[in-house]
C-alpha positions in Angstrom: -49.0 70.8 -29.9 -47.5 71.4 -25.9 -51.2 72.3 -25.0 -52.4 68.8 -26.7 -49.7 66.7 -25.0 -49.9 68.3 -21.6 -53.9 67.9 -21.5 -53.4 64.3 -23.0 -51.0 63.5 -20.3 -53.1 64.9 -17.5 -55.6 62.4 -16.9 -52.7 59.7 -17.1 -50.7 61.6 -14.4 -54.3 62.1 -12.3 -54.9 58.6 -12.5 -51.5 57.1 -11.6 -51.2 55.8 -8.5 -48.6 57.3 -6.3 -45.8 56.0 -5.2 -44.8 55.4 -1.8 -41.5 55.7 -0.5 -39.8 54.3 2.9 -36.8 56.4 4.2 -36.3 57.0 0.9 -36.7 54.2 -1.0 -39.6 53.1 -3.3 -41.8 50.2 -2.4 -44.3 49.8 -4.9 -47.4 52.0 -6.1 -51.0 51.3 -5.5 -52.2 48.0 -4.5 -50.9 45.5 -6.8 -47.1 46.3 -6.7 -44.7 44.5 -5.1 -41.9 45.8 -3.0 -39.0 47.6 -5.7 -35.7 46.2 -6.1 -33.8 48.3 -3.8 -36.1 47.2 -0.7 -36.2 43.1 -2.0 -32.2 44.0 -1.4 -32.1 45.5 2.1 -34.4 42.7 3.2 -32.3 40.1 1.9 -29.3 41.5 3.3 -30.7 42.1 6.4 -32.5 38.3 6.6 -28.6 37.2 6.3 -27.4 38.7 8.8 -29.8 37.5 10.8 -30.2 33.8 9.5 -27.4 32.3 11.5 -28.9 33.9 15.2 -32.6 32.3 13.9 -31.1 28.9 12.7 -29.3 28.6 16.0 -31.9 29.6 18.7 -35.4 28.9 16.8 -35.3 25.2 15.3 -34.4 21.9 16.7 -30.7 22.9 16.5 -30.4 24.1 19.8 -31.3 20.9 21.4 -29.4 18.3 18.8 -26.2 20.4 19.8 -26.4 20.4 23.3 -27.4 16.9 23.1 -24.5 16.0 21.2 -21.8 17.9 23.0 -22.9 15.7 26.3 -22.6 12.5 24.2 -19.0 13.4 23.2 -18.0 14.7 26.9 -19.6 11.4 28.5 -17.7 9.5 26.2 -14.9 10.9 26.7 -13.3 11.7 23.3 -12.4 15.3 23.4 -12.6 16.3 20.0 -14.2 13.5 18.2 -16.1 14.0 16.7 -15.0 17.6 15.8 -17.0 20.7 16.0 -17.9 21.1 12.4 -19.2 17.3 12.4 -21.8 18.0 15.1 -22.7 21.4 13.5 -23.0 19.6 10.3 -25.1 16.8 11.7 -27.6 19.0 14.1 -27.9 21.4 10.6 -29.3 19.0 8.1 -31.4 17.2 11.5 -32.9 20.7 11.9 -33.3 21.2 7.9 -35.5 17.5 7.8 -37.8 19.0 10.8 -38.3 22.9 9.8 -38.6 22.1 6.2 -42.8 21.7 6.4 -42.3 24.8 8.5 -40.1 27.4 5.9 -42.6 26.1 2.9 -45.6 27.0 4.7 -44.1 30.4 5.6 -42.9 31.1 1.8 -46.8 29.6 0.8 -48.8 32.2 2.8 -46.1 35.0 3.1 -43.4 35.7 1.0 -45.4 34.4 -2.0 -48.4 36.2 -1.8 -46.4 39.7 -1.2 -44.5 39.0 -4.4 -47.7 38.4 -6.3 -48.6 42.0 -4.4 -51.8 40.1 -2.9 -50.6 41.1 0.4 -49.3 44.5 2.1 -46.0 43.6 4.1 -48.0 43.9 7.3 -50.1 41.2 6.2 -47.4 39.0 4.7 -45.3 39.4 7.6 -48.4 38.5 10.1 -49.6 35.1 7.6 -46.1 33.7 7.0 -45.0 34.2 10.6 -48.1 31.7 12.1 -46.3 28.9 10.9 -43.2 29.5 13.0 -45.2 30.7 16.0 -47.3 27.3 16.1 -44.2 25.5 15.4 -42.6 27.5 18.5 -45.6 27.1 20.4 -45.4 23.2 19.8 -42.1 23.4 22.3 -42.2 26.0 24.8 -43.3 25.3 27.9 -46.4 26.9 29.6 -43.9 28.0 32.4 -41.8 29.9 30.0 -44.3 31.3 27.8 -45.2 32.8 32.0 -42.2 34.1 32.2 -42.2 36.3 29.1 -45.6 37.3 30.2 -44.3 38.4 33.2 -40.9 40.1 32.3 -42.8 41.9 29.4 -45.8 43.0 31.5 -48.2 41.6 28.9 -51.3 40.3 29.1 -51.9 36.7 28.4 -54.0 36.1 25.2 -57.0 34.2 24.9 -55.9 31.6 23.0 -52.5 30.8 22.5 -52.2 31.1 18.7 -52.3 34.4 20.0 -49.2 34.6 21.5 -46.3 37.2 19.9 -43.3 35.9 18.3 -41.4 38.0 20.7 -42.8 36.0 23.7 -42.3 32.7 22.0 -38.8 32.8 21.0 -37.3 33.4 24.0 -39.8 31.1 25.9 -38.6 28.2 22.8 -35.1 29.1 23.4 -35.3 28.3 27.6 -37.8 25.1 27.0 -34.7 23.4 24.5 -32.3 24.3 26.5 -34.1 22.7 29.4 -35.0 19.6 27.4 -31.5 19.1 26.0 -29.9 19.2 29.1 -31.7 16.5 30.6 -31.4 14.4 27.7 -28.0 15.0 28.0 -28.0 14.5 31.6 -29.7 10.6 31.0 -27.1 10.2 28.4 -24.2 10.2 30.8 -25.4 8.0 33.5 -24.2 4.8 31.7 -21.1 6.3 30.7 -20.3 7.5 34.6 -21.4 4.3 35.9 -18.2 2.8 34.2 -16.1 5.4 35.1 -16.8 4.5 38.9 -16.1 1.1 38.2 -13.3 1.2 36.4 -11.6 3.9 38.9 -12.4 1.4 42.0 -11.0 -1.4 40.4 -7.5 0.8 39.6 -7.4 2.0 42.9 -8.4 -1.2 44.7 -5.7 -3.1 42.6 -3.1 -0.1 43.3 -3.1 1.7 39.7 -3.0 5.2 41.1 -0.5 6.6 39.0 -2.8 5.1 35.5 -5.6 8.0 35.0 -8.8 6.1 35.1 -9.9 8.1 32.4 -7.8 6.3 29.7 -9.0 2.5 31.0 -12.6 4.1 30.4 -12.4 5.2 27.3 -12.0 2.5 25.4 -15.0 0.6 26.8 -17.3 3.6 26.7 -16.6 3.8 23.1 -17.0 -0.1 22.7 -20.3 -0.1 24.1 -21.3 3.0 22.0 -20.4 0.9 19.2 -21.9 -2.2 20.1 -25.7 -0.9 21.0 -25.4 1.5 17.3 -25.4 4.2 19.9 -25.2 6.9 16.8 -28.6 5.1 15.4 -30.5 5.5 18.4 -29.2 8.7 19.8 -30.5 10.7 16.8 -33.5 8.5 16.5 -34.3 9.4 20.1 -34.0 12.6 19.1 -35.9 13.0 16.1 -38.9 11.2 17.3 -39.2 13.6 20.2 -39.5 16.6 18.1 -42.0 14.9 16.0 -44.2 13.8 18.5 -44.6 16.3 20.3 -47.8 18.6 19.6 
C-alpha cells in the first residue's frame, strides 16, 4: 500500500513546478502564478512608504505648490490660506492630471502580473512607460543632459528610452524651474502696488504706518475682483495639458 502511494505520487511530485523563493519568501511556481501573499504584502508596504516622496516630486504637485506659496506671499496674507488648503488643492489638481497616467500603469502592469501573464521584470518595465512618457512630457532636454552627465550614461536613441532614474530627477529640476517663474510673473502686479503705495506713505509722511498693511487690502481686492483663484489654477492646468 506505501509502495502504491509513493509511486502514485511520484509523477505528481516530478511534474510539479518548483517553487521559487526570494530571501526566503515564496513568489509563485512555474509560469502562471502570481506573486504569494507574503510578497503582495512587502510590496504594499513598501509602495507606502514611498507614495508620499513619488506624489510630491513626480506629478504636477510640485509645481501647483510652489505656484501657490508665491501667490500667498505676493499677496501678502501670511497664512491664508493655510498649509493644509494648498496641500489639499495641489492634491486633488495632481489626482485630475495623473489619473490617465496610474490607469494605464495598473492596465499594462500591475494587472497583467496578477493575472501571472507577466514576470515582475516585465510588469515593472510595461507599467513604468506610462510614467516615463508622462515624465518625459516635462523635463527639459537640458536636464535630461545633466543626468546624462552626472551618471556617465550614454544618451539613448530615442528618448522613450530614457531610465526612470534619469527622468525623475531631470522632472523634479524642470518644475521647479517652471514654477518659479510662474511664480515669479505672479508677483509683478502685486509688487507694483507695493511701490506705489509705499511712495505715496512716505511722500505724504506715513513713515511710522508699515506700507505693508495699506497694501494688503488692495492686493486682495484686486485678487477678488479679476477671480484671481479661477484663472490661477486655470493657467495652471492648461499648461500641464498642453504641453507634449
Amino acid at each position: 500500500m506505501t509502495r502504491f502511494t509513493a509511486a502514485a505520487l511520484c509523477p505528481a511530485l516530478l511534474h510539479a513546478a518548483p517553487t521559487e523563493t526570494l530571501f526566503g519568501v515564496p513568489v509563485g511556481s512555474g509560469s502562471g502564478a502570481g506573486l504569494a501573499p507574503p510578497l503582495q504584502i512587502i510590496l504594499l508596504l513598501t509602495a507606502l512608504t514611498l507614495l508620499p516622496a513619488l506624489i510630491v516630486s513626480l506629478t504636477p504637485f510640485l509645481r501647483i505648490t510652489v505656484v501657490l506659496h508665491f501667490l500667498r506671499q505676493a499677496l501678502g496674507t501670511q497664512t491664508a490660506p493655510s498649509n493644509q488648503v494648498i496641500i489639499g488643492l495641489a492634491l486633488f489638481l495632481s489626482l485630475l492630471i495623473v489619473q490617465p497616467v496610474l490607469k494605464q500603469a495598473y492596465d499594462k502592469g500591475w494587472q497583467p502580473l496578477e493575472q501571472g501573464k507577466l514576470s515582475g521584470a516585465e510588469a515593472w518595465e510595461q507599467g513604468s512607460l506610462p510614467l516615463r512618457q508622462f515624465l518625459l512630457r516635462f523635463a527639459r532636454e537640458k536636464d535630461i543632459a545633466l543626468m546624462l552627465e552626472i551618471t556617465r550614461s550614454q544618451p539613448p536613441r530615442k528618448p522613450s528610452d530614457l531610465e526612470l532614474r534619469i527622468l525623475a530627477p531631470a522632472y523634479v529640476l524642470s518644475e521647479l524651474k517652471a514654477g518659479f517663474q510662474i511664480g515669479a510673473v505672479l508677483f509683478l502686479p502685486f509688487l507694483i502696488i507695493d511701490i506705489v503705495v509705499a511712495s505715496v506713505t512716505l511722500s505724504i509722511g506715513m513713515v511710522q504706518l508699515p506700507p505693508v498693511m495699506i497694501s494688503a487690502p488692495f492686493k486682495v481686492l484686486l485678487f477678488v475682483l479679476v477671480d484671481g483663484w479661477n484663472l490661477v489654477v486655470g493657467s495652471l492646468m492648461r499648461s500641464l495639458q498642453q504641453v507634449s
